[in-house]
Structures are given as structure tokens and as C-alpha cells.
N, C-alpha and C positions, 0 to 999 in steps of 0.2 A: 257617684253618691254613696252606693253602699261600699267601696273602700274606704272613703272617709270616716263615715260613723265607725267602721269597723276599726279602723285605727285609732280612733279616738276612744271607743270601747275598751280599748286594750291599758287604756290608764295608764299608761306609762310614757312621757312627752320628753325630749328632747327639743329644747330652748335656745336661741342664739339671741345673745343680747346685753346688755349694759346692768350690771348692778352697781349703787351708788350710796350714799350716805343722803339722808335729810336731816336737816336743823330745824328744829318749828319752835319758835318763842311761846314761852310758857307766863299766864295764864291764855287758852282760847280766848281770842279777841286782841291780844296782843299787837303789836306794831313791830314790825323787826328793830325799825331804831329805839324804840322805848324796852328792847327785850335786855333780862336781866341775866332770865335763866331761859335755858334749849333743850331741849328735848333731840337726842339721836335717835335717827330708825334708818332699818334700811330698807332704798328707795333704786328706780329705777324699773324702768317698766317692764323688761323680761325677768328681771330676778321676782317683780310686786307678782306677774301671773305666777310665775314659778312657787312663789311660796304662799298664794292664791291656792293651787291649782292641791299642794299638797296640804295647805287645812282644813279642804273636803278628804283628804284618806287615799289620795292619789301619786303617782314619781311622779319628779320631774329632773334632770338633769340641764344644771347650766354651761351654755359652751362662751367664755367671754375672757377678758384680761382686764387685772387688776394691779395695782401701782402698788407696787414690790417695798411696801411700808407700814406703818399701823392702821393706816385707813382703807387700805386694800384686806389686809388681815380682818380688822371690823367687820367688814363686808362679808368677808366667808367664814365669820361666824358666823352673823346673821344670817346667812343661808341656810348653814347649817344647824341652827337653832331650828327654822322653820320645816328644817326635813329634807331642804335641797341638795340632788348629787353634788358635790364641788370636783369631781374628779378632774375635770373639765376646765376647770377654773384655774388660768394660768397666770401668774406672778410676771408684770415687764418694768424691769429697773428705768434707769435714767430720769428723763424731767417729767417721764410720764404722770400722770395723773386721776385717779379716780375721780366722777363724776360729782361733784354735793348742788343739794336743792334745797335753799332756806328759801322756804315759802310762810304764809301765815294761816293759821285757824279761824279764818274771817271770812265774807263775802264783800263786804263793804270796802271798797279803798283796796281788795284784797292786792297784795305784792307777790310773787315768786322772783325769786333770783337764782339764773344757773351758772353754774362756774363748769367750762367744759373747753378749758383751754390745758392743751396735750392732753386729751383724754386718753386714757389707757384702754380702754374697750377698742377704740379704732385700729389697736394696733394687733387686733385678734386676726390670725392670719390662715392661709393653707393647711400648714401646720397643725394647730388645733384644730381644723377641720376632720384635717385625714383620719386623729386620730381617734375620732367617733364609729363604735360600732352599730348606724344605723339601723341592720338588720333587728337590733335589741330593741327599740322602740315602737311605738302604734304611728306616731304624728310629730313631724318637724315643726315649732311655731316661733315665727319670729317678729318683733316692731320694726317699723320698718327705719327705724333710727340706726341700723347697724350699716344702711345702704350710704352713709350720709358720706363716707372718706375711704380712702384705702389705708392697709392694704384691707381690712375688715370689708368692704363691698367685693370687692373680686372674693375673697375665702367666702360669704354668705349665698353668690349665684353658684361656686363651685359645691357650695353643701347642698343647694337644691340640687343642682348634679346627682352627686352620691345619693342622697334621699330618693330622689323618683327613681335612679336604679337599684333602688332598696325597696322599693314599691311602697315608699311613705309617700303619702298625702301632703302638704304643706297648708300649714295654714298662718294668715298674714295681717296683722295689725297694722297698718296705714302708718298712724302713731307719727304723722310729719309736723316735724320742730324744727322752722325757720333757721334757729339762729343756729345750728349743724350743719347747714350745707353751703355747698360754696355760691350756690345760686338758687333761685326759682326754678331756672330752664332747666339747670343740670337734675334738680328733684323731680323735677314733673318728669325725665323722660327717663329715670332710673328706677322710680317708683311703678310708672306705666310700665316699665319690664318687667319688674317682680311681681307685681299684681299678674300678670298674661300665665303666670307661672304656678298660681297659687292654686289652689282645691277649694279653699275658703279666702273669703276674706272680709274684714272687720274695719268698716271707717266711717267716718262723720261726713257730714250732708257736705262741708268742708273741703275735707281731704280728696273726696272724690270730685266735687266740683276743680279741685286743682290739677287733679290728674284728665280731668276732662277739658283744662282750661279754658271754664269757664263755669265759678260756681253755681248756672241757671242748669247748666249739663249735667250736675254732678249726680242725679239720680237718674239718668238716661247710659252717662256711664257705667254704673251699676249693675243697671238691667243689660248693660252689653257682656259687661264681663262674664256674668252669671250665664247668658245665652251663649256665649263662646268656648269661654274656658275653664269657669269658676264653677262650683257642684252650690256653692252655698253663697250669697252676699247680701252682707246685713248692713246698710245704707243707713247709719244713726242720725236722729234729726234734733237732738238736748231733749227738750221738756213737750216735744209735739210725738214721742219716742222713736220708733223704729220700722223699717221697711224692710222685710227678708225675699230675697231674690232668691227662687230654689226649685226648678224643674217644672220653668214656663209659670211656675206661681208667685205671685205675692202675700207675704204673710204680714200683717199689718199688728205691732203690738204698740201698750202704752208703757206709761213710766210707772214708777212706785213714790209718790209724791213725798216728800219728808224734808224735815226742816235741817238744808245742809247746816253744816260749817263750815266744810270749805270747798273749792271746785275741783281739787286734785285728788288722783287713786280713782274716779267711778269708771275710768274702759277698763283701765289691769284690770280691777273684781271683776266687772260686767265679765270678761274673758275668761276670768278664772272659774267662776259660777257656771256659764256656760258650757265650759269642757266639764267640766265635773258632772251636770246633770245628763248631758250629752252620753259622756262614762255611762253614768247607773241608767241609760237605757230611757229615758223620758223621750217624747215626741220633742221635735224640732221647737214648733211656738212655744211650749213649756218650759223647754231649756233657757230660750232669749226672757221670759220672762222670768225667771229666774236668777238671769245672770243681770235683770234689770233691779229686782232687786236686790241684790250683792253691792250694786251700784250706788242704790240708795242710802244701803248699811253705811259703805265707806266715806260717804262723804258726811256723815251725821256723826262721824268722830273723829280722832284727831290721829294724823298719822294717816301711811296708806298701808303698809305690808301690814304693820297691825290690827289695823282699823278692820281690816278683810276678814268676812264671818267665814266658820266653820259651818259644818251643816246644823248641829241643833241652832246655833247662833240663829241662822238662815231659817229654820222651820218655826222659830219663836218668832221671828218678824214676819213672817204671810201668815200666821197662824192671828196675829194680833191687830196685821195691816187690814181696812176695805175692800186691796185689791189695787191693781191696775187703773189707770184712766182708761177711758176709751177712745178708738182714732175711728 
């Protein structure tokens, strides 16, 4: 336990994972097929914590592949606008292709559509592993969307490798997207491996009911993992909030209730928030409350790397919110 906080303390995070482009039809409310005008942002769920993680005043370093074209370039501006290492961030020619997410600014009827054929992040390899100076970091954190094909799954068990004999912590977003994998069977026993591996880990009542096969299990899987392997597991339940698994205890927090717009970006913030409060030294329940409300922020605006508060951003909204539900 205290290596993790300790590394997470250290504010400075090393990321494996997919950064992407979104499209969102402009105005909010919008329909994709009635859209005129789009909105670019960049999207995808380790670069959203990564440039999360650095609008509270924190590094983060991305380790990924990007489609060696304008829309890969796009991408690592947009990183780097937000503050993200790009050292990391490797260029792979051919049919490869960068991830896009046209989703909509709506709840109602709401659409996402992914486009994730040859994606270029899967083709992140040993390679770009190797040549991470993990010692330089506090905390490895990755979605577990990098798990989903090779050669990117063999290079992300091998970075856990390097990392725990780096004495990093790992910690691990669930983050399972169906239409990535080549199977259910193949997810659930790829996932169950890296979850065995992780120091933390981050997933919905969902995710782990899948890893437990059997979503009625999936907060008894939780509590195994937490009791086995895991120092921290925070079992998320939507709008009933959250379960935190952490040293034979359960920490029981609510939601920050707010009128979305739309249902995508609220675990990247939640994640983002979290490490950051975690950084500046807050208690544990503090933290998840915290990154519940980042959660809240982001989906009551449009966009997700954008959308994601900073800190004053963040102290104006509990400063002005009721509070919490209660569970």
C-alpha cells in the first residue's frame, strides 16, 4: 500500500495506451447525421487521464503509436498542448491508423461510433517498451484497451515486467471495449491476468462482473482481488457510486449529481482527479470523491480532454456543489 501512494506521490506517471481524435457535432444536442459543423478534440482514454492528470500540475508521459500522417501529428499536438511527454509517442506508416470517436453531446438517442480498424496504438511494441526509463517515474497506468491484440498485449505484460523490477506500482483501468477484442473468452482471461498484476485497479460493477464471469460476481471479484493481489480496488456502480476495496476495508462513496450532456470522458477524469488528489496527499475516500467529481465536471460539457477540470476549475464546483449522495 505505502509503495503505491508513494509512487503516486511522486506525480510523475508513465502511461501505456491509445490517443485518438473525437468528432462531436456541433450545436450540443446535435445528431451526427443532421451534423453540419464538428468539433475536434483529442480523445482516447490514456492520452484523456494523461492530459487529465497534467491539468492538475502533474507529468505524465505517453508510451503509444500513432498513424505516421496528419491525424497522428493532430494527436501529438494535442498532447502536447496539454503538457504530455510525447517522447514516447512513435509514428507507424503503412494502412495503420489512428483511432476517431464521433460521438454526440446528448443523452437521449445518444450515438458513439468507433472507427478502430488497423489501429495504430496496437502496433505499439517491445520496442517502445524497452525504451522507457521506468526507474524515472512513481506509477505505471494503463486502460486495459492496449490488452486487446498484439503485438501491443505481449509489449504491455512485458512493461509490467520492467515496471515491478523498477519497483513501480501498476495501476489499471478495466476500460473493456467489446468491439477490440477478438472474443469475450479471449478478454475475460487476458484481463483476469493483468488485473492479478496490478497494485490498483479501476472498473465498473460491469467490467468486473466480466472478469468474474458472471456480472452477479463482479463485486465479490473485487474484493478477491483486493484480498490477493491488489493494495486498492474501486468497484464503480454509475449513479449508486462506488465501492473501494483497501486493506480488508470497504470505503463506500456517492456520486456528484449534475445535469450531464453526455455519457463519455467521466472514468478518464474520475482517474485523472484521483491521481492528482492522491499526488497532493489527501486520504483515500477524499481522493475517489474527488475524482467523482471531475467525473461529474466532464460530462456536463462537451468534449472529454477538454471538458477535464483543472484544480481551481475543480474547487469551484465542491465549493458551489451540496455534496455527495449518500450510499
Amino acid at each position: 500500500m505505502e509503495n503505491l501512494l508513494d509512487g503516486i506521490r511522486a506525480n510523475n506517471f508513465i502511461i501505456l495506451g491509445r490517443a485518438g481524435m473525437d468528432f462531436v457535432p456541433d450545436p450540443p444536442g446535435t445528431k451526427t447525421e443532421d451534423g453540419e459543423t464538428f468539433t475536434a478534440s483529442l480523445g482516447g482514454s490514456s492520452a484523456n487521464i494523461g492530459a487529465g492528470i497534467c491539468k492538475f500540475g502533474g507529468k505524465a508521459a505517453l508510451v503509444t503509436r500513432v498513424s505516421d500522417d496528419s491525424i497522428g501529428r493532430y494527436c501529438v499536438n494535442q498532447l502536447r498542448h496539454y503538457g504530455v511527454d510525447t517522447q514516447y509517442v512513435t509514428p507507424v506508416g503503412g494502412e495503420y491508423r489512428n483511432s476517431l470517436a464521433v460521438y454526440e453531446s446528448r443523452l437521449d438517442d445518444h450515438q458513439t461510433v468507433i472507427y478502430r480498424n488497423g489501429a495504430a496504438d496496437f502496433q505499439m511494441d517491445i520496442s517502445d517498451i524497452e525504451a522507457v526509463p521506468y526507474a524515472d517515474y512513481g506509477v505505471l497506468i494503463t486502460a486495459g484497451t492496449v490488452f486487446a491484440a498484439e503485438p501491443s498485449r505481449t509489449a504491455t505484460f512485458h512493461a509490467f515486467d520492467l515496471a515491478q523490477k523498477a519497483g513501480l506500482p501498476i495501476i489499471f483501468d478495466v476500460d473493456y471495449r467489446p468491439y477490440s477484442w477478438p472474443s469475450p473468452q479471449v478478454a475475460e482471461e487476458v484481463l483476469s491476468r493483468a488485473a492479478a498484476q496490478c497494485d490498483m485497479i479501476v472498473g465498473n460493477d460491469e467490467e468486473f462482473g466480466f472478469m468474474a464471469g458472471d456480472v452477479d460476481k463482479g463485486r465479490a471479484k473485487a474484493r478477491e482481488l483486493a484480498d490477493t493481489t491488489a493494495a486498492i480496488v474501486i468497484y464503480k456502480m454509475g449513479e449508486k457510486g462506488a465501492i473501494t476495496f483497501c486493506e480488508g476495508k470497504e470505503i463506500r462513496t456517492g456520486i456528484y449529481p449534475t445535469k450531464a450532456l453526455k455519457p463519455t470522458g467521466a472514468g478518464d477524469s474520475f482517474m485523472a482527479g484521483l491521481m492528482a488528489s492522491l499526488a497532493a496527499g489527501m486520504d483515500l475516500k477524499t481522493a475517489i470523491l474527488r475524482g467523482s467529481a471531475c467525473a461529474a465536471i466532464t460530462v456536463s460539457k462537451p468534449g472529454c480532454a477538454p471538458a477535464m477540470p483543472d484544480g481551481p476549475t475543480l474547487e469551484a464546483f465542491l465549493a458551489d456543489h451540496p455534496g455527495p449522495t449518500t450510499v
